[in-house]
C-alpha positions in Angstrom: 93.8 -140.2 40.2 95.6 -137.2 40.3 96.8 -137.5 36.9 93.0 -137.8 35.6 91.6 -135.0 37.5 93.4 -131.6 36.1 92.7 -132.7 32.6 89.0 -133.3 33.9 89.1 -129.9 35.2 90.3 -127.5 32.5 87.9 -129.4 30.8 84.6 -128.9 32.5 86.1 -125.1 33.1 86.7 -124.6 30.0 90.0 -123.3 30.9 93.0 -123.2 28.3 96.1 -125.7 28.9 98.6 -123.2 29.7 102.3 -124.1 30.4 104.4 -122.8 32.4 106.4 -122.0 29.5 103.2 -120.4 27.9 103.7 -118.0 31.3 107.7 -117.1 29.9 107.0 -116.6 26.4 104.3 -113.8 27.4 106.6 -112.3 30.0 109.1 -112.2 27.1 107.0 -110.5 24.9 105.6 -108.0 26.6 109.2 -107.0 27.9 110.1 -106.6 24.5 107.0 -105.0 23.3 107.4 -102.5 26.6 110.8 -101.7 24.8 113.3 -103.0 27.6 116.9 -104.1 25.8 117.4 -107.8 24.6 120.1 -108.0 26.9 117.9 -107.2 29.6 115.3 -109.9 28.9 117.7 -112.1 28.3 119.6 -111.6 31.8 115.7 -111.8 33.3 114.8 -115.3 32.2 118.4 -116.7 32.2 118.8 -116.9 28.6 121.8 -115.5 26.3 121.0 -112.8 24.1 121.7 -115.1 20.9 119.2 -117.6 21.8 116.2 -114.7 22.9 116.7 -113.0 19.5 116.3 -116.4 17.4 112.7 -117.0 19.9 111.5 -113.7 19.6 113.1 -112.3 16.4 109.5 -111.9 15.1 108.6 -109.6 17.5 111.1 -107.1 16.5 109.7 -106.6 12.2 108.9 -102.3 13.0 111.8 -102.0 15.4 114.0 -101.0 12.3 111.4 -98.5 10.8 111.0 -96.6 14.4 114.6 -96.3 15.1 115.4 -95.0 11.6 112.2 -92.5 12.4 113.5 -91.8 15.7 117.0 -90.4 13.7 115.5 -88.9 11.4 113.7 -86.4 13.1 116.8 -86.0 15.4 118.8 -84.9 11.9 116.2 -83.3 10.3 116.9 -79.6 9.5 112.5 -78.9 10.3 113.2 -80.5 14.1 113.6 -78.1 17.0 116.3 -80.0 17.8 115.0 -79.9 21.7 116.4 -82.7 24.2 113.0 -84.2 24.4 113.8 -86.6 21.2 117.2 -87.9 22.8 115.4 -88.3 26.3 112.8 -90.8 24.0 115.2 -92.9 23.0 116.8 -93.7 26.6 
């Protein structure tokens, strides 16, 4: 019986199916998206770091654009060359 009934009720309550892996992959993502390290979020869920960057390697396609941004205006002879840029990248 038990088996019948939670299908029955996401169905009448038109709730999604969600896993509890659904749950991991969205704490993952956000993590990463909230710009904590890889080895971080891989520590977190119990992964190693080679495994989190092949899952969520997609999440990462502007990473490489806003750290080259981030040095630039470090280098860049117009900056003020104030701390506040180094304290952004921290």
């Amino acid at each position: 019986m038990r088996g019948l009934a939670s299908p029955l009720i996401f169905y009448i309550t038109y709730l999604p199916d969600i896993r509890v892996h659904d749950l991991r992959h969205s704490h993952v993502s956000l993590c990463i998206e909230l710009g904590y390290s890889i080895v971080l979020v891989a520590r977190r869920i119990g992964d190693t770091v080679p495994v989190v960057m092949r899952t969520y390697a997609h999440l990462y396609p502007n990473k490489q654009q806003e750290l080259v941004s981030k040095l630039e205006a470090i280098g860049s002879p117009t900056s003020n060359n104030d701390d506040s840029d180094l304290m952004s990248l921290g």
